[in-house]
N, C-alpha and C positions, 0 to 999 in steps of 0.2 A: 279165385283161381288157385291161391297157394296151398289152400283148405281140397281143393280138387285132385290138386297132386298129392298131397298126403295121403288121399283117398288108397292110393293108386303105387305107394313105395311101398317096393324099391323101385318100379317102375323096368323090374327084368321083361315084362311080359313083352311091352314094346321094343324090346333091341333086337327084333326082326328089322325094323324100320330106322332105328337112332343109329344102330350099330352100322347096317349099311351104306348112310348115308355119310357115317363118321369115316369111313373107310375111303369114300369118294373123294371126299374133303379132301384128306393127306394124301390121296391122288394126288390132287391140284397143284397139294404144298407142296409136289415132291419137284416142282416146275422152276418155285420162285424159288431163289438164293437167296437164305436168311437164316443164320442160326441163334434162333430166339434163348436168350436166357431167362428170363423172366416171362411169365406164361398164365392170362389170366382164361379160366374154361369157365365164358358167362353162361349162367342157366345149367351150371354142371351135373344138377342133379344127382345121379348117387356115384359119379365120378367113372362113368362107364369109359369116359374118354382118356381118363389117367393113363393106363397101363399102354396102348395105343401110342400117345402121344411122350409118354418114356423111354418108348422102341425107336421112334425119330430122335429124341432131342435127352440122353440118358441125364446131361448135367444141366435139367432146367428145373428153374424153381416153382410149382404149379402153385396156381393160386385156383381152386375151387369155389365157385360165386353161386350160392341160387338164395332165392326167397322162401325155399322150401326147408321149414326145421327136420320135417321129419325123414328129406332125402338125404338131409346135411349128415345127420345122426348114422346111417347105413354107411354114406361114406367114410366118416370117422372109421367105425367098426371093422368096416373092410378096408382099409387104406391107412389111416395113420396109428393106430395100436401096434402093426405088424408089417414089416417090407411085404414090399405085390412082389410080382413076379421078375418082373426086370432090374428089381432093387437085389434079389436075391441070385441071380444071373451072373452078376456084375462080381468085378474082383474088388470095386471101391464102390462106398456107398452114392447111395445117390440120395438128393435134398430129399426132407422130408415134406411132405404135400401139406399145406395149409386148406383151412376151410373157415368160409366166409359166410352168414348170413346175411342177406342184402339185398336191396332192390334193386335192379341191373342199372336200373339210373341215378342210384347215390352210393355207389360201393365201399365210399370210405377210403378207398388207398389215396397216394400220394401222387400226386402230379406228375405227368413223364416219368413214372416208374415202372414201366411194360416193355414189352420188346413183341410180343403179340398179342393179339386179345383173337380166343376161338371160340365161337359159340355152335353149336350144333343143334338145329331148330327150337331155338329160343325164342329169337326175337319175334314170333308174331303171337306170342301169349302176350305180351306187354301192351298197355294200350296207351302207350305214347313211344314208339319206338323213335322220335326226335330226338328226346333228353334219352335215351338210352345211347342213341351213334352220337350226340355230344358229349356223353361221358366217357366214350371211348377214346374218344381225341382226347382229353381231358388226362387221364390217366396214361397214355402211350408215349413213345419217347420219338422227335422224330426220326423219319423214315423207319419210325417202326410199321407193324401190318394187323391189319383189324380183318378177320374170313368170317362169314358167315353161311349158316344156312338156312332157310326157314320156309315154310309153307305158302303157297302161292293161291289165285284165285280158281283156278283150276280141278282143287282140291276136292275131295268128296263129292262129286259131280251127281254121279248117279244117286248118291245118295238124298242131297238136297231136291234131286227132281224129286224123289217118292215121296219124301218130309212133304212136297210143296202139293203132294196127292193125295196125301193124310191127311195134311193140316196147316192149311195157306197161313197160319198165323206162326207157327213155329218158327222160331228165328235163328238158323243154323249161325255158327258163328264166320268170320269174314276174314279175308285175307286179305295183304297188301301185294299190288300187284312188283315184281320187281323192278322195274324202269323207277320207278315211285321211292324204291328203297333205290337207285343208284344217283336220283336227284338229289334226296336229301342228302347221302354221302357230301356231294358237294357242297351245298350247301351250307353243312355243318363244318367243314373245313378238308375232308377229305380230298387227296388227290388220285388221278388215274384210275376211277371204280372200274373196274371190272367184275359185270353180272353175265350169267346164261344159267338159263334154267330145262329142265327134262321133265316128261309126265313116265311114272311109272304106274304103270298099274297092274293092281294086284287081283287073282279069280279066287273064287271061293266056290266050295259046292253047297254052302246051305247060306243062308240070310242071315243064321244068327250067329255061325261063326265069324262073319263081316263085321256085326253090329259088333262081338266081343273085344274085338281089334280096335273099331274104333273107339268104344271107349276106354281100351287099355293105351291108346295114343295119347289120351287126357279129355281135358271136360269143353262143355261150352262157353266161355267166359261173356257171352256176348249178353250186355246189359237188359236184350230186351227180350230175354230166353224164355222158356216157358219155368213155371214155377211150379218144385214141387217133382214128385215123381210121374212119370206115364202110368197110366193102368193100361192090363192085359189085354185088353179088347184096341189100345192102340198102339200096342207093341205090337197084337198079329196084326190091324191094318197094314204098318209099316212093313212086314213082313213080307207080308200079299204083296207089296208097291213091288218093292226089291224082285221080287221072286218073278213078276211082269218081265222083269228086266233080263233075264237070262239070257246068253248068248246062244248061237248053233252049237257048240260044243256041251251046251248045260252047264256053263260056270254064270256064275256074276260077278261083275266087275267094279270093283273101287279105283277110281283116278286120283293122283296123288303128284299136283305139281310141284318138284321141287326146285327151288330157286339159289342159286350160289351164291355168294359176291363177297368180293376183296378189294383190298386199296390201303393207300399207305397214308401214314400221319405228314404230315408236313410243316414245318415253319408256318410264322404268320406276319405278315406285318400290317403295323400299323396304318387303317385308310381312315375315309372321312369317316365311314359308318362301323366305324369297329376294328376289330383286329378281321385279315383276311389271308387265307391259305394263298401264298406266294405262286405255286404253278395252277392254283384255279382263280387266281383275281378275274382272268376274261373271258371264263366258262362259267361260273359259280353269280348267283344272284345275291349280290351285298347284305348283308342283315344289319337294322340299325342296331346303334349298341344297346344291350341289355334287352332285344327284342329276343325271345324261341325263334324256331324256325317252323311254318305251321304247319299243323297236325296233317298227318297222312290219312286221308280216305281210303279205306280201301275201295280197290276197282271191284266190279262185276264181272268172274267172266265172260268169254264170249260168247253171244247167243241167246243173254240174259236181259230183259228190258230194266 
């Protein structure tokens, strides 16, 4: 996956879709009362969310996190050589932005030393997005806030019908459904999640500008993907599928569910089976000690046998 997004920096192509989604987020944020000083952007990629998230919170300390060297490197370039734009606004400096290489589930920081953690669809490139929301408890300070956003089952709908008209073997990759991400919340120790999710969808007037988009959104990580490149005779199949699909107006349509959710860290105390989040001991299903919490399925959407 991390080899896929390298592919793919700086990953400008997509902030049609990161950027708006990003913009939605700090909607949301502008609801909850919290002025985070310490600020980690999981999945930051080439740190599109920096300057954004500078304009809210000018005296926070960003901490920049992806697995990706070569998004990491853009963002250095653009970001930490030279003030952005809010740093250069400003009458008094503002921190300078640190950058992280890491897996979003072993980061390396220090224990309750966050005050937010924002990720901006991140979390469904990971394939164990468990130890990724236990490492955000991990790192958070309480009643600090963990937001996320990420990709739902809904996602590329029409496109996986025509893959599955192409080529019933292709194995598009999968999504967790959100109900699913706001269990585990609890269960990891989160309290009060707060999830709702939107389908946007985007028209296109040819097939291949569709296809371009989505692989400028990133790659298929799913382990049991097709290997190797497609050849041309089934590129146009897939073409043809798509091009079936056209609406009355002569567009086609990609579906695109996106999935919100937030919730705060909290205390824990001590039970029989472990440490356990104080306002979810009687919502939240106990984990014994030193057990994970298990792996997320993702759902099917609906409609799907």
């Amino acid at each position: 996956m991390t080899r896929q997004f390298a592919r793919r920096a700086p990953l400008d192509a997509p902030q049609f879709l990161y950027g708006e989604i990003a913009q939605r987020m700090l909607r949301r944020l502008s609801y909850i009362r919290i002025a985070p000083h310490d600020i980690l952007d999981a999945g930051c990629g080439a740190a599109h969310a920096l300057d954004p998230l500078r304009a809210r919170y000018p005296d926070q300390r960003y901490i920049g996190l992806d697995a990706c060297g070569a998004l990491l490197d853009t963002a250095r370039e653009r970001y930490a050589a030279k003030p952005g734009f809010w740093h250069r606004l400003r009458n008094k400096p503002t921190p300078a932005a640190e950058f992280r290489q890491a897996d979003l589930a072993e980061t390396g920081l220090p224990d309750e030393s966050l005050d937010l953690v924002w990720s901006n669809l991140a979390l469904h490139w990971h394939p164990e997005p468990h130890l990724v929301l236990q490492e955000w408890r991990r790192v958070l300070r309480n009643d600090a806030l963990a937001m996320y956003s990420s990709l739902g089952p809904g996602t590329f709908r029409e496109l996986r019908d025509a893959l599955a008209e192409v080529d019933p073997d292709t194995r598009p990759m999968e999504f967790v459904d959100m109900h699913d991400f706001g269990d585990l919340m609890l269960q990891v120790g989160f309290a009060d999640p707060v999830m709702d999710q939107e389908i946007i969808t985007l028209t296109y007037k040819t097939a291949d500008k569709l296809l371009e988009d989505v692989r400028a959104l990133g790659g298929n990580p799913h382990p049991e993907r097709r290997r190797g490149l497609p050849g041309r005779a089934w590129r146009e199949r897939l073409v043809r599928a798509l091009e079936r699909r056209r609406h009355a107006d002569g567009t086609i349509h990609l579906s695109l569910e996106v999935a919100y959710g937030h919730a705060w860290r909290v205390a824990a105390r001590r039970g029989v089976f472990g440490d356990l989040p104080v306002t979810t001991f009687k919502r939240a299903q106990p984990l014994e000690a030193g057990k994970p919490p298990p792996r997320v399925v993702p759902r099917k959407p609906d409609g799907e046998n």
